[in-house]
Backbone as CSV, one residue per row, in Angstrom:
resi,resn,N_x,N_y,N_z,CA_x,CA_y,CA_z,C_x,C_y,C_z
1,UNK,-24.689,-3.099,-16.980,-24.067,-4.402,-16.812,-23.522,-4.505,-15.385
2,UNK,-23.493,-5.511,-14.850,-23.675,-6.105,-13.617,-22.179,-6.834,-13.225
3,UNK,-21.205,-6.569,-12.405,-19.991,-7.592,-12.695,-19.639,-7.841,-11.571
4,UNK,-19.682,-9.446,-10.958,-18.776,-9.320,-9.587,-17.452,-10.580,-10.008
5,UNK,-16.847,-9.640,-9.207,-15.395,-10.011,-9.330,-15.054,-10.556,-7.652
6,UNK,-14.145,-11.945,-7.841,-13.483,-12.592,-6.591,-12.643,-12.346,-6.478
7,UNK,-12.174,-12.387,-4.950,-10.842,-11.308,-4.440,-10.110,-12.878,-3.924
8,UNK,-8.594,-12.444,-4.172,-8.345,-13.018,-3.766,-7.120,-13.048,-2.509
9,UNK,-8.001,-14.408,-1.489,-7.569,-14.153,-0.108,-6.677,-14.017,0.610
10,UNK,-5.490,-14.999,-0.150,-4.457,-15.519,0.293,-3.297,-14.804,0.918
11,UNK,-3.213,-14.097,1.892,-1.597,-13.423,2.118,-0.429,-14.021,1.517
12,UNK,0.452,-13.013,1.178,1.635,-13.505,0.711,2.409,-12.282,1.297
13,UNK,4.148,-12.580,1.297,4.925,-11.913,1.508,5.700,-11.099,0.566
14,UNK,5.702,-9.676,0.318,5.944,-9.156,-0.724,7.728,-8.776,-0.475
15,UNK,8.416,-8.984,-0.500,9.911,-9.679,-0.207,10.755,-8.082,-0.808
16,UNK,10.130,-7.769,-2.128,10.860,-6.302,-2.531,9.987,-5.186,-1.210
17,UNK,9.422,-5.219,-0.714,8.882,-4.030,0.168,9.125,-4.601,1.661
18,UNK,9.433,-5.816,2.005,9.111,-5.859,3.164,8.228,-6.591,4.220
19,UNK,6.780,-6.230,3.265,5.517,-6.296,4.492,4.611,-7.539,3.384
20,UNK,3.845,-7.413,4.311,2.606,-8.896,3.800,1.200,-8.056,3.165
21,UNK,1.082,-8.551,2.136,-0.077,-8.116,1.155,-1.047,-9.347,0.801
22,UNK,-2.432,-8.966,0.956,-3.463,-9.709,0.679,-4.661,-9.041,-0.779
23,UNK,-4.238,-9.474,-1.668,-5.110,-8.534,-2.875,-6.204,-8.898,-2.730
24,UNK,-7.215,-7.648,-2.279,-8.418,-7.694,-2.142,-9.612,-7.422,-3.369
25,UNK,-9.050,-6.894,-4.246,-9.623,-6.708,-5.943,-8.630,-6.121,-6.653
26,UNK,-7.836,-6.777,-7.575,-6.824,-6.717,-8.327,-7.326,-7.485,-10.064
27,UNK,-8.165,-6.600,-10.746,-8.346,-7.479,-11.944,-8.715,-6.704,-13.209
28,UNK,-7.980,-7.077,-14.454,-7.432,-6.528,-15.894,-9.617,-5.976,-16.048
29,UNK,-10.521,-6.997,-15.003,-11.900,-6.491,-15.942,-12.595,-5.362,-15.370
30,UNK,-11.629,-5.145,-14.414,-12.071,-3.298,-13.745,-10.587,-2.735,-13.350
31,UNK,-10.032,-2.263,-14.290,-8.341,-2.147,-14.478,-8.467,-0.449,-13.326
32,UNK,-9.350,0.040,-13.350,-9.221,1.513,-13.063,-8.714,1.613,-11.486
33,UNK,-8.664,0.463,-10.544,-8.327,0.873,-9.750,-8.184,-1.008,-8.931
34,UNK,-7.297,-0.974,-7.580,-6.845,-2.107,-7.199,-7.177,-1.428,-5.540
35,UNK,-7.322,-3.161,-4.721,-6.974,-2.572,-3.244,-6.627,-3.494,-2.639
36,UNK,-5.571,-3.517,-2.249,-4.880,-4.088,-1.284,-4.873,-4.047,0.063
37,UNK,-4.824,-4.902,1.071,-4.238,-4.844,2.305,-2.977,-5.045,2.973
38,UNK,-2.539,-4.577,3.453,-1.151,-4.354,3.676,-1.139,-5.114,5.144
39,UNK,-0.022,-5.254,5.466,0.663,-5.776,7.164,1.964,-5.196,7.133
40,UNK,2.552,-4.221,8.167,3.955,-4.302,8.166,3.806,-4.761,10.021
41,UNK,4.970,-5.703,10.343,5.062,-6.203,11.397,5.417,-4.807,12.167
42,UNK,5.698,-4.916,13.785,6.222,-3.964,14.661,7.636,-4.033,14.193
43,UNK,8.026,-2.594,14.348,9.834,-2.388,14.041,10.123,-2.463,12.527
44,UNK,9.168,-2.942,11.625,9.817,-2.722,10.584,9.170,-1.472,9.377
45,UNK,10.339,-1.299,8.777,10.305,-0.305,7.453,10.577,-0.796,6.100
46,UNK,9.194,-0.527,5.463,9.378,-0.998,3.767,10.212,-0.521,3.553
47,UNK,10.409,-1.260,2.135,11.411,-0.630,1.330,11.191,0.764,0.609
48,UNK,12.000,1.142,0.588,11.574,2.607,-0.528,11.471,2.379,-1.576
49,UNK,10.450,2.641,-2.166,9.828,2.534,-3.580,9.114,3.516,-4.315
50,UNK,9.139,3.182,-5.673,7.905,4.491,-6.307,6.862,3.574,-7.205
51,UNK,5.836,3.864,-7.717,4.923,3.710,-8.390,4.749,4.238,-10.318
52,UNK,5.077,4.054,-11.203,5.027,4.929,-12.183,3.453,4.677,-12.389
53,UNK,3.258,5.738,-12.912,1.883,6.188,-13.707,0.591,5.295,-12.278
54,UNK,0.843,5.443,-11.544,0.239,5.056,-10.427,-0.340,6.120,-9.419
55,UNK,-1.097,6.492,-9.300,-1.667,7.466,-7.828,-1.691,6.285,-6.998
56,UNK,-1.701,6.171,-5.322,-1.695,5.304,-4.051,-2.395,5.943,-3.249
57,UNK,-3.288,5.754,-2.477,-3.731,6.158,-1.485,-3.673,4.696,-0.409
58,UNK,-2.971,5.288,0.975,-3.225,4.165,1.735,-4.046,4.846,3.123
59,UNK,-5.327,3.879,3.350,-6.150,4.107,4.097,-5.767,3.445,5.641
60,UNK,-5.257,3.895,6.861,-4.608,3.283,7.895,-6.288,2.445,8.636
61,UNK,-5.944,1.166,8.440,-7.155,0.204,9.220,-6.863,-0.270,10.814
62,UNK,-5.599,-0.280,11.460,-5.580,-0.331,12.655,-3.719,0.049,13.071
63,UNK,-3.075,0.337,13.586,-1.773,0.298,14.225,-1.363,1.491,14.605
64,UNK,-0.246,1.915,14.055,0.686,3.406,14.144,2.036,3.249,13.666
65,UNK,2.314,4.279,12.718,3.300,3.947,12.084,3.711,5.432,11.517
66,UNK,5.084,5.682,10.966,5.594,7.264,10.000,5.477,6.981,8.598
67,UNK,4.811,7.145,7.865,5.065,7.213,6.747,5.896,8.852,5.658
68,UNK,6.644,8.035,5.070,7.941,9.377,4.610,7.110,9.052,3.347
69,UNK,7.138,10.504,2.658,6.798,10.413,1.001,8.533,11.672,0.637
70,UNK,8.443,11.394,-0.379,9.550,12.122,-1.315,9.033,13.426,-1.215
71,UNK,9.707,14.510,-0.777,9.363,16.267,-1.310,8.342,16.545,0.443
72,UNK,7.618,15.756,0.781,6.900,16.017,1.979,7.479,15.352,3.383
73,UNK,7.219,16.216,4.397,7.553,15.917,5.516,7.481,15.051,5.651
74,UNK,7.895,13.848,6.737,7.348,12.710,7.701,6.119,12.753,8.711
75,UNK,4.774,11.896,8.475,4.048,12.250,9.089,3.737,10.579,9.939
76,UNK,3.085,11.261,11.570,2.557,9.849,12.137,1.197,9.603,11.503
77,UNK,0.726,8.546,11.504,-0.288,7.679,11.052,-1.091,6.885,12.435
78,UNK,-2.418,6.798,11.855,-3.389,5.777,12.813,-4.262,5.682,12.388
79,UNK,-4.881,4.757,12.803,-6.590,4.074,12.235,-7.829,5.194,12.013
80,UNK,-7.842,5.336,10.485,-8.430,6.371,10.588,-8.095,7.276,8.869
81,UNK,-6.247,6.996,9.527,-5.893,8.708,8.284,-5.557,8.002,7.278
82,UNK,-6.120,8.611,5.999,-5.579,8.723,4.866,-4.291,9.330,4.264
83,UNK,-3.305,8.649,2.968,-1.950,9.281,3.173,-2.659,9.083,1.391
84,UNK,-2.324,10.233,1.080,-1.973,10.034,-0.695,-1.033,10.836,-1.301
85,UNK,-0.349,9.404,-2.237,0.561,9.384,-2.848,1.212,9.870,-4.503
86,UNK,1.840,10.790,-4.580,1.421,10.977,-6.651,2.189,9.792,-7.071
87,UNK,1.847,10.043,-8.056,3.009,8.494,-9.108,4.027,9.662,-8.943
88,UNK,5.221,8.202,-9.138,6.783,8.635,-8.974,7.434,9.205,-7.638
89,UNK,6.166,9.185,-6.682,6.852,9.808,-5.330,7.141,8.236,-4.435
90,UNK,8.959,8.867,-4.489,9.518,7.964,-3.198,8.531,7.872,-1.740
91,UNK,8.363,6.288,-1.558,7.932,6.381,-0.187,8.083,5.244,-0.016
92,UNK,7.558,4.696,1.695,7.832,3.969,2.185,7.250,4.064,3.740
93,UNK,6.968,3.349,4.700,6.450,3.678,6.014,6.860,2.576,6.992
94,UNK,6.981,2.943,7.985,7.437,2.280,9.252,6.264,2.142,10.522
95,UNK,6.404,1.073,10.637,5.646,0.265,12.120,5.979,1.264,13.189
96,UNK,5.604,1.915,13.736,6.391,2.255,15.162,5.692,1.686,16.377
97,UNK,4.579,0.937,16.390,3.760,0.339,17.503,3.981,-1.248,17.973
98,UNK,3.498,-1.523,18.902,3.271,-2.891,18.973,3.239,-4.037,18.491
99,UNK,1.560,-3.484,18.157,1.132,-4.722,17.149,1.380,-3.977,15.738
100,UNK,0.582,-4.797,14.500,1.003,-5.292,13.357,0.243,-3.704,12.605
101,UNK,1.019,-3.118,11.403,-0.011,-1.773,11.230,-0.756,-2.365,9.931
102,UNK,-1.790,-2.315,10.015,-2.726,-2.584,8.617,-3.362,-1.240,7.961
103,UNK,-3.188,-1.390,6.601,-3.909,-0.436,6.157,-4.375,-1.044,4.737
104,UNK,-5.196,-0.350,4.225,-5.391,-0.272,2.779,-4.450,-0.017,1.338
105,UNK,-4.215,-0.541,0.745,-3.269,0.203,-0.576,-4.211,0.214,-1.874
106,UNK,-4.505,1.487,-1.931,-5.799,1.799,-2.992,-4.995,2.289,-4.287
107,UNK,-4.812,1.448,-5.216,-4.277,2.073,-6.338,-5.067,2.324,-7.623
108,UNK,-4.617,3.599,-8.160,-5.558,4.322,-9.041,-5.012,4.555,-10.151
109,UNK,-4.887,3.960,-11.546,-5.290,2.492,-11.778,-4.411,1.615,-11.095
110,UNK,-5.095,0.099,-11.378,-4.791,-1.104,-10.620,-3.290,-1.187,-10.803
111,UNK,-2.793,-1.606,-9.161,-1.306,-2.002,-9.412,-1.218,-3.305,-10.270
112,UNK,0.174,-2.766,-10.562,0.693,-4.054,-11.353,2.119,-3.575,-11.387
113,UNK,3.106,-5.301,-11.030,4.328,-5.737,-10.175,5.070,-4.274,-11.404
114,UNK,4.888,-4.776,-12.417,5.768,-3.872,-13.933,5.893,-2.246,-13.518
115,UNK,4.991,-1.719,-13.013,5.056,-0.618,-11.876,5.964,-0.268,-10.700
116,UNK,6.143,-1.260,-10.236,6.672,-0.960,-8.837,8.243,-0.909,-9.364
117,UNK,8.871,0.303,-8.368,10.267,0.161,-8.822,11.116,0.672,-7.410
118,UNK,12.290,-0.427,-7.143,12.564,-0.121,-5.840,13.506,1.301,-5.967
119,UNK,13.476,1.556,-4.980,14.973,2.756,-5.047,15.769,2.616,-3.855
């Protein structure tokens, strides 16, 4: 069976984290996994948050930025590196460049808001 699914385009501002998200495939008929695009402007830092029953992987698509996870060091980021996340680990990441840092937010299964929990 054959299924295409429409993404949808629209940026919005995600207000509990911070940064601007565009859901790029987010849907209940392929639940196993979601991907997002992310924006955090220059100078700023999401909020700290965790994920339950969520794995994250975020794929860096252009900028530079630190991303902190809970239990692991602080590491720099750039177009290119992969950061993955377990469910329940505190994190959060910061702009440190210029321009705007984009990356991927690959969640394994699909996010959903009932998940996200600030700290």
């Amino acid at each position: 069976m054959t299924l295409v699914l429409k993404s949808e385009l629209d940026e919005y501002f995600f207000e509990s984290e911070g940064c601007y998200i565009t859901e790029l495939f987010n849907s209940v008929a392929d639940a196993d996994f979601s991907i997002a695009q992310a924006r955090v402007e220059p100078g700023v830092t999401t909020s700290w948050h965790r994920l339950i029953n969520t794995t994250e992987r975020y794929y860096v698509l252009s900028g530079t930025g630190i991303v902190e996870i809970e239990d692991v060091a602080q590491r720099e980021v750039c177009s290119g590196d992969l950061v993955l996340i377990a469910p329940m680990q505190k994190q959060r990441i910061t702009n440190t460049g210029k321009v705007d840092l984009i990356f991927l937010a690959i969640c394994i299964p699909r996010f959903e808001e009932h998940n996200y929990v600030q700290t």
